[in-house]
KEKE-3310 file (N, C-alpha, C; in steps of 0.2 Angstrom, whole numbers, plus 5000, padded with zeros to 4 digits):
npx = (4990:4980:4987:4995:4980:4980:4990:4989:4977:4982:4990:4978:4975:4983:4986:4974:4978:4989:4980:4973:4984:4991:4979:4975:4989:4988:4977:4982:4990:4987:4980:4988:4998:4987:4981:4965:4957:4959:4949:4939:4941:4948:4963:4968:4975:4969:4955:4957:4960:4948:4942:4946:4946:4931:4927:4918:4907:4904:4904:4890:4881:4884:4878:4863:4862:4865:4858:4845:4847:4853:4838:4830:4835:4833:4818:4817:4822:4815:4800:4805:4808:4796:4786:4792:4791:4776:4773:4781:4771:4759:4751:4745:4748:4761:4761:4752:4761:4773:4777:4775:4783:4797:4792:4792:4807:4812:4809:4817:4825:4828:4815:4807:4808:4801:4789:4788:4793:4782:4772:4771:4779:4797:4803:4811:4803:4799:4813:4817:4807:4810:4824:4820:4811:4821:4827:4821:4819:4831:4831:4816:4821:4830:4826:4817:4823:4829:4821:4816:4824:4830:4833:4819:4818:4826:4811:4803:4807:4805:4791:4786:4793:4783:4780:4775:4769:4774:4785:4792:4796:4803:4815:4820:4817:4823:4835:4840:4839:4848:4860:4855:4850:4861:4869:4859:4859:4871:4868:4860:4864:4873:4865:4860:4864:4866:4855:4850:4856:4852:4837:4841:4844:4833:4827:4828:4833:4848:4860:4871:4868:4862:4874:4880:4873:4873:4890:4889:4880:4889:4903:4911:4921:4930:4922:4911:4922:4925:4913:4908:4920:4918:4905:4910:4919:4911:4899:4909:4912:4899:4897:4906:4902:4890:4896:4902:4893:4888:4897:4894:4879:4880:4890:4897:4896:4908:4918:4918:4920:4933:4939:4937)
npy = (5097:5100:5106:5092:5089:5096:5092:5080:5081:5089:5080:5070:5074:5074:5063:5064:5077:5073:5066:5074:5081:5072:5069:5080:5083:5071:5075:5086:5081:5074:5083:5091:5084:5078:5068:5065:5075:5095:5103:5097:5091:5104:5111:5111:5123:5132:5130:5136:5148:5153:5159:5169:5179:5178:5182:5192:5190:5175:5177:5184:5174:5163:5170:5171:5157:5153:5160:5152:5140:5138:5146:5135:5125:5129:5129:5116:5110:5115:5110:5096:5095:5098:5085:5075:5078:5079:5066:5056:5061:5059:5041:5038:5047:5044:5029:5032:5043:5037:5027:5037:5047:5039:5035:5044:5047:5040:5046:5055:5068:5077:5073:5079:5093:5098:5099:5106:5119:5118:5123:5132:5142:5151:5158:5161:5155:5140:5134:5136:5126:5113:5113:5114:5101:5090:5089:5090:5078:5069:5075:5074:5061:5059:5066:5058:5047:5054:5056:5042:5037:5037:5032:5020:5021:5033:5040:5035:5038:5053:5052:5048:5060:5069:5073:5079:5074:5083:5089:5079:5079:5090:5090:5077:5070:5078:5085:5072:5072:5080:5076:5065:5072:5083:5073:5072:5084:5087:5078:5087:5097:5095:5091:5102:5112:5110:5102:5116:5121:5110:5113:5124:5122:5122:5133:5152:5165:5170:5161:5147:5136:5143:5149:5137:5130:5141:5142:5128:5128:5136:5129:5133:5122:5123:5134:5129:5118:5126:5129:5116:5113:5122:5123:5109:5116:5123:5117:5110:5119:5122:5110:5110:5121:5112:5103:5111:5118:5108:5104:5117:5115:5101:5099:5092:5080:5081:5083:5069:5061:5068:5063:5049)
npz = (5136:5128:5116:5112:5110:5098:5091:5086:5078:5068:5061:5060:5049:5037:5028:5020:5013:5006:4998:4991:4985:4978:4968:4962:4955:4946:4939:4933:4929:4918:4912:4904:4898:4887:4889:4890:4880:4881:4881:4886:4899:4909:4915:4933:4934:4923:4929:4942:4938:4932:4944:4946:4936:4934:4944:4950:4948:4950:4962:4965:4960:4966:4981:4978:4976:4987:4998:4992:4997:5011:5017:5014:5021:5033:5031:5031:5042:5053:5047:5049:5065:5066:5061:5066:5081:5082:5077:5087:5099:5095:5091:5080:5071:5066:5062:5051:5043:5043:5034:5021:5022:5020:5007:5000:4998:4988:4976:4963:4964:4956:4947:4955:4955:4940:4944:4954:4948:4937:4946:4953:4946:4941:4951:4967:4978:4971:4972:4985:4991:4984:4990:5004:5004:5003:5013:5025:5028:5031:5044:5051:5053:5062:5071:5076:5080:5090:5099:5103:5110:5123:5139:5146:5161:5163:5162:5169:5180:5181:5181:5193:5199:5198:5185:5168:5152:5143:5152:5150:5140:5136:5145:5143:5132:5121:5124:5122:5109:5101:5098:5088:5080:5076:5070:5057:5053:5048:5037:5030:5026:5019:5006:5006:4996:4985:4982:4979:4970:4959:4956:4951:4937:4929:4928:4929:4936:4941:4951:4956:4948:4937:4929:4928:4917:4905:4905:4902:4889:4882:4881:4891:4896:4909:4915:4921:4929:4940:4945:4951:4958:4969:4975:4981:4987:4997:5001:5010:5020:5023:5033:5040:5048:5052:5063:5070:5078:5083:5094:5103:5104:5112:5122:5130:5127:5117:5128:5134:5123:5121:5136:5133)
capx = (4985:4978:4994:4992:4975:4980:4996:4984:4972:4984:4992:4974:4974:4990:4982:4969:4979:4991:4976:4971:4988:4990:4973:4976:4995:4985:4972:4986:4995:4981:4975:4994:4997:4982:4976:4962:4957:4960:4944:4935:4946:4952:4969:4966:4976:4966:4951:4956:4959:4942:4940:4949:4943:4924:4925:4912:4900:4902:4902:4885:4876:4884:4872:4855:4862:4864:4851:4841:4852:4849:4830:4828:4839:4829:4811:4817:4823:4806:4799:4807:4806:4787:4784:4795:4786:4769:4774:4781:4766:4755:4757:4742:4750:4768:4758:4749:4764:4783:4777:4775:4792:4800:4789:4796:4812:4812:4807:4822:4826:4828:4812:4802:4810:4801:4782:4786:4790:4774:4765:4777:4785:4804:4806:4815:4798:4802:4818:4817:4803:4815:4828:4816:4808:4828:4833:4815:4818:4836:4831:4812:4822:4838:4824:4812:4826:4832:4814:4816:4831:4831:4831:4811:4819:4822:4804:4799:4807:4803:4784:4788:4793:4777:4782:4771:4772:4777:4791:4797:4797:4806:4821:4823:4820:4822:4841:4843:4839:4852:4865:4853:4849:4868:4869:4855:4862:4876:4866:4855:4868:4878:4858:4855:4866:4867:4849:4849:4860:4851:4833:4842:4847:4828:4827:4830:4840:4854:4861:4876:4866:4861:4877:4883:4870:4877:4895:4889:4880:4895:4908:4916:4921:4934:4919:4908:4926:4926:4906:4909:4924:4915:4902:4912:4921:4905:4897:4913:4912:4889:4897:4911:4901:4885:4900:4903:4885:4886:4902:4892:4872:4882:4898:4897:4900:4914:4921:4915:4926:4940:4941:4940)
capy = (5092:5104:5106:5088:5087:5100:5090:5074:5085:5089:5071:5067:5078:5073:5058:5069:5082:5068:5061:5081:5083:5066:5070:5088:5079:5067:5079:5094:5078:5072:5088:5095:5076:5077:5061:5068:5082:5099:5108:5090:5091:5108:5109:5113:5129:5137:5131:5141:5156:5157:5162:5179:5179:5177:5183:5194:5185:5168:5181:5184:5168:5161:5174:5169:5149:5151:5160:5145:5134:5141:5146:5129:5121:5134:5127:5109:5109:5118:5105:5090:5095:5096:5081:5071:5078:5075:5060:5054:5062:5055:5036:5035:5050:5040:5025:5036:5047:5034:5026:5040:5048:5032:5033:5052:5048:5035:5049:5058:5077:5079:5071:5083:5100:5101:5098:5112:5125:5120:5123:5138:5146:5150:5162:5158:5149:5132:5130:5134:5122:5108:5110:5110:5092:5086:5093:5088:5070:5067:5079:5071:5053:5060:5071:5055:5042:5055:5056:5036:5035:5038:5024:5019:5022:5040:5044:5033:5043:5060:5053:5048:5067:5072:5078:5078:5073:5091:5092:5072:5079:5096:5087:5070:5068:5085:5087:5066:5071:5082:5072:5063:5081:5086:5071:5073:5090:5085:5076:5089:5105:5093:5091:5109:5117:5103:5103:5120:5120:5106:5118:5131:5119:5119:5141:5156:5172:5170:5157:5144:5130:5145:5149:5133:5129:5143:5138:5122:5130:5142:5124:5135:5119:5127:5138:5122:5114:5130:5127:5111:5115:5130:5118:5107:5120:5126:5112:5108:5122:5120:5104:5112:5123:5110:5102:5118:5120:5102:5107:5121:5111:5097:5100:5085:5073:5082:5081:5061:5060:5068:5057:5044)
capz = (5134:5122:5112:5111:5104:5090:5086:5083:5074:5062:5058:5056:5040:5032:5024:5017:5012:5005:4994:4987:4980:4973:4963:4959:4951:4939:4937:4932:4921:4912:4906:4901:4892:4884:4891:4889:4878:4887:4882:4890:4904:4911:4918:4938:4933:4922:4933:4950:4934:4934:4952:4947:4929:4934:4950:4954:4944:4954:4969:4961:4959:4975:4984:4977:4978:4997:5001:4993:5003:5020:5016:5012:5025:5041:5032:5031:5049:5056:5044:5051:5070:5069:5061:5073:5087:5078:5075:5093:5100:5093:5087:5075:5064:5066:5058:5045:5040:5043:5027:5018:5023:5015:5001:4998:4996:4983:4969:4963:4967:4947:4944:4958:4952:4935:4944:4958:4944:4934:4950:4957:4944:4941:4956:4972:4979:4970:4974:4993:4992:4982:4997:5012:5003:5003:5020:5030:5030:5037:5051:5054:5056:5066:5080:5078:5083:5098:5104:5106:5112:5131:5143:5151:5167:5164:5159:5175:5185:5181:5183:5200:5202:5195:5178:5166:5145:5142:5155:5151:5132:5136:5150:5143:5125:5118:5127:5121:5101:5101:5096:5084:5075:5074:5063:5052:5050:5043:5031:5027:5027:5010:4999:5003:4992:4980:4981:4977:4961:4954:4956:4947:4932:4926:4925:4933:4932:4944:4953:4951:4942:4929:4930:4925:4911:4904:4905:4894:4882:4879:4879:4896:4905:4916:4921:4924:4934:4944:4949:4953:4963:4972:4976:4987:4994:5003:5007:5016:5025:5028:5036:5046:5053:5057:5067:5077:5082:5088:5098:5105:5108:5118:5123:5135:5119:5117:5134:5132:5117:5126:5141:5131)
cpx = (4982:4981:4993:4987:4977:4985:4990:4979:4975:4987:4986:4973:4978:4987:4979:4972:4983:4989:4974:4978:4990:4985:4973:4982:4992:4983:4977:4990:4993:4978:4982:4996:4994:4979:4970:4960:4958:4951:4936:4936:4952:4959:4964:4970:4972:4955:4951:4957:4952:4938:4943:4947:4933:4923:4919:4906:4897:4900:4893:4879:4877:4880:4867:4856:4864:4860:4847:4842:4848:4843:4828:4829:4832:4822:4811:4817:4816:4800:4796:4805:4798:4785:4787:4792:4781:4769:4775:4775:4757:4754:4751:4744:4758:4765:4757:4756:4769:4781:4777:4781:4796:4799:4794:4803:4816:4810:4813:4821:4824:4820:4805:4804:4804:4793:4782:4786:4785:4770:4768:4779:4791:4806:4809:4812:4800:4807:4819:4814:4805:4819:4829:4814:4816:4831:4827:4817:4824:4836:4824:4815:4826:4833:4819:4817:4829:4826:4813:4822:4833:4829:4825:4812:4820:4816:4802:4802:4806:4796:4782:4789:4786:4777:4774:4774:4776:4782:4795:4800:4806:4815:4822:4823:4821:4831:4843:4845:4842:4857:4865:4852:4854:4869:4865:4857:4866:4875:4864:4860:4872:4870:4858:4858:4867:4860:4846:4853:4856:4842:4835:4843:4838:4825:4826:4834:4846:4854:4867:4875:4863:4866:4881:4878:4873:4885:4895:4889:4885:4900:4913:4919:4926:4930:4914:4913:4923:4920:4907:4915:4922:4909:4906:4918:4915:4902:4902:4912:4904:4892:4901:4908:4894:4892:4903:4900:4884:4890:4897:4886:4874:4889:4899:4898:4905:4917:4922:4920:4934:4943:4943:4945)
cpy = (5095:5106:5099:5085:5091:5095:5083:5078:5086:5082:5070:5070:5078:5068:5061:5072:5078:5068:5067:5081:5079:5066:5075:5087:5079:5071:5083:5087:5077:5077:5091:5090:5075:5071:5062:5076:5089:5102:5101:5093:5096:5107:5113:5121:5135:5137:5137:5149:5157:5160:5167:5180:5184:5178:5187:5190:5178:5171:5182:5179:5164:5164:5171:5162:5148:5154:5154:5142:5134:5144:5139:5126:5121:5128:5118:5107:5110:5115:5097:5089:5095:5090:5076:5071:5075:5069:5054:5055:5059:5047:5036:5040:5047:5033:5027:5039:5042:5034:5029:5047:5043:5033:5040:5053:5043:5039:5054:5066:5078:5078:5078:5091:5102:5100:5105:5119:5128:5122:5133:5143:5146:5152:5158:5153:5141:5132:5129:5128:5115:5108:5109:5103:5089:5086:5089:5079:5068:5069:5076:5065:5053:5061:5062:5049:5045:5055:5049:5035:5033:5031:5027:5023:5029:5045:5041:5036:5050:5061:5053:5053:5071:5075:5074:5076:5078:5089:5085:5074:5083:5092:5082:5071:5073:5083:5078:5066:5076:5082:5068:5069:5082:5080:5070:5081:5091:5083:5082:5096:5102:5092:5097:5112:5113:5104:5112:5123:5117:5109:5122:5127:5120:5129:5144:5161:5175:5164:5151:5138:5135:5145:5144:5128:5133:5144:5133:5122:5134:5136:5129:5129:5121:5129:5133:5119:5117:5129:5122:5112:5120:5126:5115:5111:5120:5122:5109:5112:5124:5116:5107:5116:5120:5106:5106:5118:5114:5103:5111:5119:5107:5096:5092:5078:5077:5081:5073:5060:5062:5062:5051:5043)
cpz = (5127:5115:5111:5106:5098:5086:5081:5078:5065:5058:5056:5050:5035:5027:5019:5012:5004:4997:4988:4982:4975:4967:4959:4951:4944:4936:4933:4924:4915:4908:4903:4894:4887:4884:4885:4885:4882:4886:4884:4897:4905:4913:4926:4938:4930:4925:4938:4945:4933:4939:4951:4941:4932:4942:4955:4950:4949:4961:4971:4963:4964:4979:4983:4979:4985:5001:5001:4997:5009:5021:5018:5018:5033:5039:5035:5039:5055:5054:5049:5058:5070:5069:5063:5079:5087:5079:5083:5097:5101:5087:5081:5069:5064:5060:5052:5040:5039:5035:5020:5017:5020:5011:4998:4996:4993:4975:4970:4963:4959:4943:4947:4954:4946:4937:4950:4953:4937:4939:4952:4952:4944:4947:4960:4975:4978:4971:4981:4993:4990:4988:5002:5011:5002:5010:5025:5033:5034:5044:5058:5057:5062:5074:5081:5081:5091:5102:5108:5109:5118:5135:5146:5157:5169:5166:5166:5180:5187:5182:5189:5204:5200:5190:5174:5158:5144:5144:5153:5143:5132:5141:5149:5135:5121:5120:5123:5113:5099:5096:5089:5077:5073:5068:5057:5050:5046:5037:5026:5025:5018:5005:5001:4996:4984:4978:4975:4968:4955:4954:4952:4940:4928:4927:4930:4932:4936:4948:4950:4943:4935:4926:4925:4918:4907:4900:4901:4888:4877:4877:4884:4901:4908:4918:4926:4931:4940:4949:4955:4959:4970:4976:4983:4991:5000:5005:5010:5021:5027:5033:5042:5053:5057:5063:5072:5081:5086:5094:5105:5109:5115:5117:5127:5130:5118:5122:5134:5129:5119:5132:5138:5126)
residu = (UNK:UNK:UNK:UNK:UNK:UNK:UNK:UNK:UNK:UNK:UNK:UNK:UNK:UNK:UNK:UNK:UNK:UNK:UNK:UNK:UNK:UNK:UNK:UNK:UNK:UNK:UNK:UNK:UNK:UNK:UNK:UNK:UNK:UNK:UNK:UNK:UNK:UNK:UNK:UNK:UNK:UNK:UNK:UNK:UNK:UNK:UNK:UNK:UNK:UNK:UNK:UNK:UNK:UNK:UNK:UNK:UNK:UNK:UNK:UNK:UNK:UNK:UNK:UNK:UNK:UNK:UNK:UNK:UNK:UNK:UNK:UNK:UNK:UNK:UNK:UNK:UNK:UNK:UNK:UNK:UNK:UNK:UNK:UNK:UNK:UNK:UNK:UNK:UNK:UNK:UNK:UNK:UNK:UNK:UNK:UNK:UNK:UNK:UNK:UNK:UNK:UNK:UNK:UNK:UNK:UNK:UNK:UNK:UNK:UNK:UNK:UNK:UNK:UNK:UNK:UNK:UNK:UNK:UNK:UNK:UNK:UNK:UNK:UNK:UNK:UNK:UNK:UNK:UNK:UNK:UNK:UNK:UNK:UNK:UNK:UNK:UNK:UNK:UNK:UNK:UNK:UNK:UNK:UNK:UNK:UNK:UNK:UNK:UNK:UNK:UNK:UNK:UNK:UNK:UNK:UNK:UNK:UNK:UNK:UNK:UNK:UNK:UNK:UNK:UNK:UNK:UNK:UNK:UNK:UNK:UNK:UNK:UNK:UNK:UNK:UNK:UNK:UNK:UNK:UNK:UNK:UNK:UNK:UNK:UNK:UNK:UNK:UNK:UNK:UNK:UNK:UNK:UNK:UNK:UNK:UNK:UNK:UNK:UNK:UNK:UNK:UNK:UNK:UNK:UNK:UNK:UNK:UNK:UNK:UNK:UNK:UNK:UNK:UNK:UNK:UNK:UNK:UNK:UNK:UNK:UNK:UNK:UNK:UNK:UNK:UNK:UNK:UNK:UNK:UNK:UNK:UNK:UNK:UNK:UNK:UNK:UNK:UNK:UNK:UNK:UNK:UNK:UNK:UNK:UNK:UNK:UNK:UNK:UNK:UNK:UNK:UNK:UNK:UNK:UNK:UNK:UNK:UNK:UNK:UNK)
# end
């Protein structure tokens, strides 16, 4: 059965993989061609040469840009989870606050950056605090839709057994917004690092997004490709591993998803 699931596993990735080489192809024709310019448009070979070229360097600025990251990611989450509880808890800060959670994420990332480091400075400060105000919100709407989520009849029978708000929080909807969390996670795991880049582009003294201002002003796009590229490596693999952790939180949707 297990051998089974793997072989499926893998078929489900041929497509993908399929669609990578295809892209890669063009991408390799278009730039040898000169479709497009080459110093427009790298080739993908003298890209991945910048990974041994500029290796310790990116090695470098990838450290300080994932710190930010998962700084950021931790506050947004410790964030989100309050003000979800808050917020279920109590309905007149639910009232006060949703609309103001909505309101927040109609002002672009780009535009808030350059008022935290008039207020903050360059340091690490404002950007953490750029990827906690990215990351807070997917996570506050994921825990505030598990808190709602539970059928009436659970909560009414737990009071039947004499529980209390606390115990209906902790055994009923806390174990339901689980589910809801793992996929605000996912959201919030692809704007952290993304987040955290686009914080660095407005100054700093290490980091991919210096990194890659850098690279412009010099007219390095391969070094720029390679960012870019480096980029979604990682946040594939933030994502793969918030996919773990859901694995891991409730395994019982995984079993679920097996059976069925």
């Amino acid at each position: 059965m297990k051998r089974l699931s793997i072989n499926n596993n893998i078929k489900n990735k041929i497509p993908a993989l399929i669609v990578f080489m295809v892209i890669f192809l063009l991408w390799q024709m278009a730039s040898s061609f000169e479709f497009i310019p080459k110093f427009m448009l790298p080739s993908p070979i003298s890209v991945l040469y910048v990974f041994t070229s500029d290796y310790n360097l990116l090695i470098t600025n990838l450290t300080t840009t994932l710190f930010e990251a998962i700084a950021g990611l931790l506050v947004g989450i410790f964030l989100g989870f309050l003000i979800a509880f808050l917020m279920d808890k109590f309905k007149i800060i639910y009232k006060a606050f949703y609309p103001i959670l909505i309101i927040s994420q109609t002002v672009p990332t780009i535009a808030i950056a350059p008022i935290l480091v008039l207020f903050l400075g360059y340091g690490l400060f404002p950007k953490i605090t750029l990827v906690a105000l990215c990351c807070f919100f997917p996570i506050a709407i994921s825990f505030l839709s598990g808190f709602e989520s539970p059928s009436i009849d659970y909560m009414n029978l737990l009071k039947t057994m004499g529980a209390n708000k606390n115990q209906i929080f902790i055994y009923i909807k806390l174990p339901f917004s689980l589910k809801f969390f793992c996929s605000g996670l996912k959201i919030s795991v692809s704007y952290a690092f993304v987040a955290a880049v686009v914080s660095e582009w407005l100054g700093g003294i290490s980091g991919l997004g210096v990194y890659m201002i850098r690279a412009k002003k010099s007219y390095a796009f391969d070094k720029m490709f390679a960012v870019l590229l480096l980029i979604c490596i990682v946040s594939f693999i933030f994502i793969k591993i918030a996919e773990l952790f859901e694995k891991c939180v409730i395994p019982w949707e995984r079993k679920r998803q097996d059976d069925e």
